[in-house]
C-alpha positions in Angstrom: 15.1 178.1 86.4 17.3 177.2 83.3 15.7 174.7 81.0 18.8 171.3 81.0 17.2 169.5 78.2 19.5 170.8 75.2 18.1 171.9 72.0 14.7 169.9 70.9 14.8 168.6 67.2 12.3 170.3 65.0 9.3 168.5 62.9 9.3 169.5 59.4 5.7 168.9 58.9 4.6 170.8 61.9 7.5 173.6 61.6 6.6 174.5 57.9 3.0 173.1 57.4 -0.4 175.0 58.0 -1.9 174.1 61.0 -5.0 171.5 60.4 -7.7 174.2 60.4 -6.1 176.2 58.0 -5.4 173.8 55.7 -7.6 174.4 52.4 -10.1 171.6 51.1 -8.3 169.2 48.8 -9.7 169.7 44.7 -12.8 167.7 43.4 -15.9 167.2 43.1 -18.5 167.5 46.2 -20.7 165.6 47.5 -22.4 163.4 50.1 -20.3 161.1 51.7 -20.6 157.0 50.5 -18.7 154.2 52.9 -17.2 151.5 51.0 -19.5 148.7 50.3 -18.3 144.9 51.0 -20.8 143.9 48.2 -21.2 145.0 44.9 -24.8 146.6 44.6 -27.5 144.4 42.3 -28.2 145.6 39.0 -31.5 147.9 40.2 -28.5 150.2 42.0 -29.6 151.3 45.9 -28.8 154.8 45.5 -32.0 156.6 44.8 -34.3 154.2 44.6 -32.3 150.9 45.8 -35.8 149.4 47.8 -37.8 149.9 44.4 -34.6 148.2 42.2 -34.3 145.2 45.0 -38.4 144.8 44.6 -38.2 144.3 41.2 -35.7 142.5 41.0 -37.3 139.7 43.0 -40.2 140.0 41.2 -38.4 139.1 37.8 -36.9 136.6 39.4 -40.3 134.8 40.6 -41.8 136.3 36.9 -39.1 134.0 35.2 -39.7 131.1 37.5 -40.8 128.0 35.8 -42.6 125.5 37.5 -41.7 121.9 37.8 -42.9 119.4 35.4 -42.8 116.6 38.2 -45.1 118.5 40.3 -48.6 117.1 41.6 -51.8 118.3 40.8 -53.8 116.5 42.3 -55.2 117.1 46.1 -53.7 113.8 47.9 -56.3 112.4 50.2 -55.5 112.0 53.7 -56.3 108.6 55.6 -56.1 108.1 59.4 -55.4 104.5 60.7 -57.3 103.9 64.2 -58.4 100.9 66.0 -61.3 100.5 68.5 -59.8 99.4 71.9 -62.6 99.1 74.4 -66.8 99.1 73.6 -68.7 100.8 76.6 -70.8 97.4 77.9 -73.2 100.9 79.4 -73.6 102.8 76.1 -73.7 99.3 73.9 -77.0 98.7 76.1 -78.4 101.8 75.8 -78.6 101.5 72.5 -79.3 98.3 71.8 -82.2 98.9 73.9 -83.6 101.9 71.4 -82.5 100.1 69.0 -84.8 97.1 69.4 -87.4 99.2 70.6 -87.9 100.3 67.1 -87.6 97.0 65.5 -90.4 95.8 67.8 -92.5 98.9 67.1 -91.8 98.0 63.3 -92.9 94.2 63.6 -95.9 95.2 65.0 -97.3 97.8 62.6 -95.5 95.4 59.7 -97.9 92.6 60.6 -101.0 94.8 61.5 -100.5 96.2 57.7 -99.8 92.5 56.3 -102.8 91.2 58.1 -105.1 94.5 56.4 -103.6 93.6 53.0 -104.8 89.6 53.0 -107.9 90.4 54.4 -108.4 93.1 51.9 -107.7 90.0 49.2 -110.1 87.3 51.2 -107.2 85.2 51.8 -108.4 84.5 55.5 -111.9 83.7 54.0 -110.2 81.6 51.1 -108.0 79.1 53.2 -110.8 79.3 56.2 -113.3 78.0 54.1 -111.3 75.1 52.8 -109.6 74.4 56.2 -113.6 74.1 57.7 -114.5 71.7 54.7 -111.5 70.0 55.6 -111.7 69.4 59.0 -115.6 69.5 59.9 -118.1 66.9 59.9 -121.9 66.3 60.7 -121.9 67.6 64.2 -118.9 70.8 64.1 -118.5 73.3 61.2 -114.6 72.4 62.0 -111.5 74.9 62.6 -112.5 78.9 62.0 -109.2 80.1 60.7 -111.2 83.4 60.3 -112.2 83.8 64.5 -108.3 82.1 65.4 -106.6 84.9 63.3 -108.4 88.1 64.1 -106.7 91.5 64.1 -106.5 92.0 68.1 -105.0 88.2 68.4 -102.5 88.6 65.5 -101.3 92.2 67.5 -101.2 90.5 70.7 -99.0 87.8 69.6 -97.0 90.3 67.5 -96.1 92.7 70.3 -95.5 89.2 73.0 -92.9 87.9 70.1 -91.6 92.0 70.0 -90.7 92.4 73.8 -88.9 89.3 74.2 -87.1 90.3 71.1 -86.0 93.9 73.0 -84.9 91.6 75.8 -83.0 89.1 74.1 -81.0 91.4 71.7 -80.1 94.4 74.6 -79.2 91.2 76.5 -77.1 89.9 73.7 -75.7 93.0 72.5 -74.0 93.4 75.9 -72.9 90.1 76.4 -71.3 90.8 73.0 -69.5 94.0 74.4 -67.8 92.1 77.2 -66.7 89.2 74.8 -65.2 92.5 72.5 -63.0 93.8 75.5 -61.9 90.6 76.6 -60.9 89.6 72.9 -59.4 93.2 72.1 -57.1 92.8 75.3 -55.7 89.9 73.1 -55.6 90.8 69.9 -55.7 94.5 69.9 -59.4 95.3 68.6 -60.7 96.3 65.4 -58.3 98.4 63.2 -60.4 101.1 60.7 -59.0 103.5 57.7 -61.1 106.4 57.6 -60.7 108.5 54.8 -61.0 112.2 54.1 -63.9 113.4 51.7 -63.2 114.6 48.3 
């Protein structure tokens, strides 16, 4: 076979130059090899150590910080604005009901101890002896303040005047619920600020 494509024109690097592994290493200094940075490095450097020269160079920077002279000092207290929609007419009852339960029980050991205290004084035998005077003649002795306002009659009449004051305020205080709803449908209810604690 005879070879038709003329004489080939000869390279004068590859004709004349070593081949690329013979080619010797070109002069200077050796030495791990650094890729070109898009950034200049900070002023710490980040070869040998560039972690330890970024770390304290933020913490000059936050060293050197000043802080502002418009700043608050003071905690601000927080305040929450809510408004009472609806009363429970079931739970307003319930307590009401305690609630005037311990009144009564109050009246009635309030006027046992009054009723001690002026008899301790004589006031009963005081004003009953004057009221008999006052009020007697030849055939009675007249009214015995003394006999009408003993202790078992003053307690009686105490605790009578406490129950129908249990029945009348639960009674009351529920009526008062229902007139709260109906009015809060209007008007919105009762608006409160609560405040944190210092």
């Amino acid at each position: 076979m005879t070879d038709t494509r003329g004489p080939q024109p000869q390279y004068e690097g590859y004709a004349t130059g070593p081949l690329p592994g013979e080619r010797e290493p070109a002069p200077g200094p050796s030495g791990p090899y650094h890729p070109p940075q898009a950034y200049p490095s900070p002023a710490g450097g980040t070869q040998g150590g560039g972690t330890l020269g970024g770390a304290q160079g933020v913490g000059g920077a936050q060293a050197t910080r000043k802080p502002r002279t418009g700043a608050r000092t003071t905690p601000r207290t927080r305040k929450a604005r809510l408004r009472v929609a609806k009363a429970d007419p079931w739970s307003v009852m319930k307590v009401s009901f305690l609630l005037s339960i311990a009144l009564g029980i109050c009246t009635v050991v309030a006027a046992a101890v009054l009723w001690m205290v002026m008899d301790a004084m004589g006031v009963f035998s005081t004003v009953g002896g004057t009221i008999s005077e006052a009020t007697g003649s030849n055939e009675s002795n007249g009214f015995d303040l003394q006999s009408f306002l003993s202790l078992p009659r003053v307690l009686i009449f105490t605790s009578v005047i406490a129950v129908i004051d249990v029945v009348l305020a639960t009674a009351l205080a529920t009526l008062g619920a229902f007139i709260y709803n109906l009015s809060a449908g209007f008007v919105g209810g009762v608006e409160l600020t609560l405040a944190e604690d210092e």
